[in-house]
C-alpha positions, 0 to 999 in steps of 0.5 A, a space after each residue: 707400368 714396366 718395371 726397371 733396374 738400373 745396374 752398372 759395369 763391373 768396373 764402375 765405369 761407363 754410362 748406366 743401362 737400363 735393363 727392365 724387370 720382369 716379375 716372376 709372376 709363378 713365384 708370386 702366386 706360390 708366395 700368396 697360396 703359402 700365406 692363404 694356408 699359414 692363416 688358415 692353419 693359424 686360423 685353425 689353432 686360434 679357433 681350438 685354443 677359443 674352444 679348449 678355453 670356452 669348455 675350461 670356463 663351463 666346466 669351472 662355472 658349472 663345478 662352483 655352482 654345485 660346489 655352493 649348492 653342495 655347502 648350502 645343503 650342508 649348512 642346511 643339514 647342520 641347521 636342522 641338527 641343531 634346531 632339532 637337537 638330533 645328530 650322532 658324532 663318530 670320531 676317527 681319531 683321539 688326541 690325548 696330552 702327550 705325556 711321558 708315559 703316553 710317550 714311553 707307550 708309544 715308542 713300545 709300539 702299542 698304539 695302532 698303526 699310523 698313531 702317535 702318543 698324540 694322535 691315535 686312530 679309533 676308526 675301528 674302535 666303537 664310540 659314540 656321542 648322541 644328542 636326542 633332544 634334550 639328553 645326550 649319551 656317549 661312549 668314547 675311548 679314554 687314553 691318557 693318564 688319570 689324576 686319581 688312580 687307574 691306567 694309562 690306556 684304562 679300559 674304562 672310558 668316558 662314558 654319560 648319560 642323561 640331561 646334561 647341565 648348564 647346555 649352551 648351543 651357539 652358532 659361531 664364526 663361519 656357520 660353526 655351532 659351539 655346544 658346551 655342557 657339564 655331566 656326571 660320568 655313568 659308573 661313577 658319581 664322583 666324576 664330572 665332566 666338561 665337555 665342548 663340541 666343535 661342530 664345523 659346515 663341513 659336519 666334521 667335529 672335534 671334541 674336548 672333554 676335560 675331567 676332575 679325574 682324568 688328563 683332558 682328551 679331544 675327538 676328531 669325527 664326523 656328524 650325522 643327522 638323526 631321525 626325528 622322533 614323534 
């Protein structure tokens, strides 16, 4: 069917003529290749996008499952240490009560760096606390005061050894084992003392040792498994 235009005079006046319209039909097909190429190029950025997305979903899947993997070996891990009673505890940081000689000590600057009166690194200093079935030894570095004579930062630590008394192990909240147990210091028959274990799924520790002698102490560390024996 042809195409027509009406128009008018210029003037406004005069009859109407009808001039026909002839499409530019080399205009019309520019337009139509141009919009074949823009939803392609359109086409091609959705698919990327699609792609980049799939790959961001594996990945995040695939680093969950070996995250819950990783955490039910863990928890395994600590499982056995607790059936077996074998694990060893080296910790990397001392929290003794922050007094004011503690504190009077640390502005002297004689903590180790990165320390506070309150926090001080142990990292590099030897301590222990063992559990081989039903005894348990340790060694752990004492800062704080004593209520009955000695140093602030005395070279006698804790120190014990043996079959402790009243021992208590418990699974807690959240896969975390509670142990709690009394003993008698190793040089000396006088004092005793309490000592709590916090042992966390990740088998980081913290311990608390409370003394009829000394200002209570806590440990920061990590726990390991120990070889059991025949």
């Amino acid at each position: 069917m042809a195409l027509h235009r009406l128009l008018k005079r210029k003037n406004g006046k005069g009859p109407r003529k009808i001039y026909p319209f002839k499409p530019n039909v080399k205009n019309w097909h520019v337009s139509l290749e141009m919009r074949i190429l823009n939803c392609q190029i359109f086409y091609e950025m959705a698919m990327k996008k699609i792609t980049i997305l799939s790959i961001m979903i594996l990945v995040l899947v695939s680093c969950g499952s070996s995250d819950l993997k990783s955490a039910r070996d863990i928890n395994k891990i600590l499982d056995e240490m607790m059936a077996n009673k074998a694990f060893q505890i080296a910790s990397s940081w001392a929290e003794p009560q922050v007094t004011l000689a503690m504190q009077q000590l640390d502005n002297a600057g004689l903590f180790p760096a990165g320390s506070t009166a309150g926090h001080i690194d142990i990292s590099s200093t030897v301590n222990y606390l063992k559990m081989e079935n039903d005894s348990v030894r340790a060694y752990l570095p004492f800062y704080g005061e004593r209520q009955f004579g000695g140093g602030y930062n005395n070279s006698e630590g804790i120190a014990f050894e043996g079959i402790p008394n009243d021992l208590q192990i418990e699974k807690g909240k959240k896969d975390a084992y509670d142990i709690r147990f009394n003993i008698r210091d190793k040089n000396s028959s006088v004092e005793r003392y309490q000592v709590y274990i916090k042992l966390f799924p990740n088998l980081t520790t913290a311990i608390t040792v409370n003394s009829n002698q000394r200002y209570s102490i806590r440990y920061k560390g990590n726990a390991t498994k120990l070889p059991i024996e025949n």
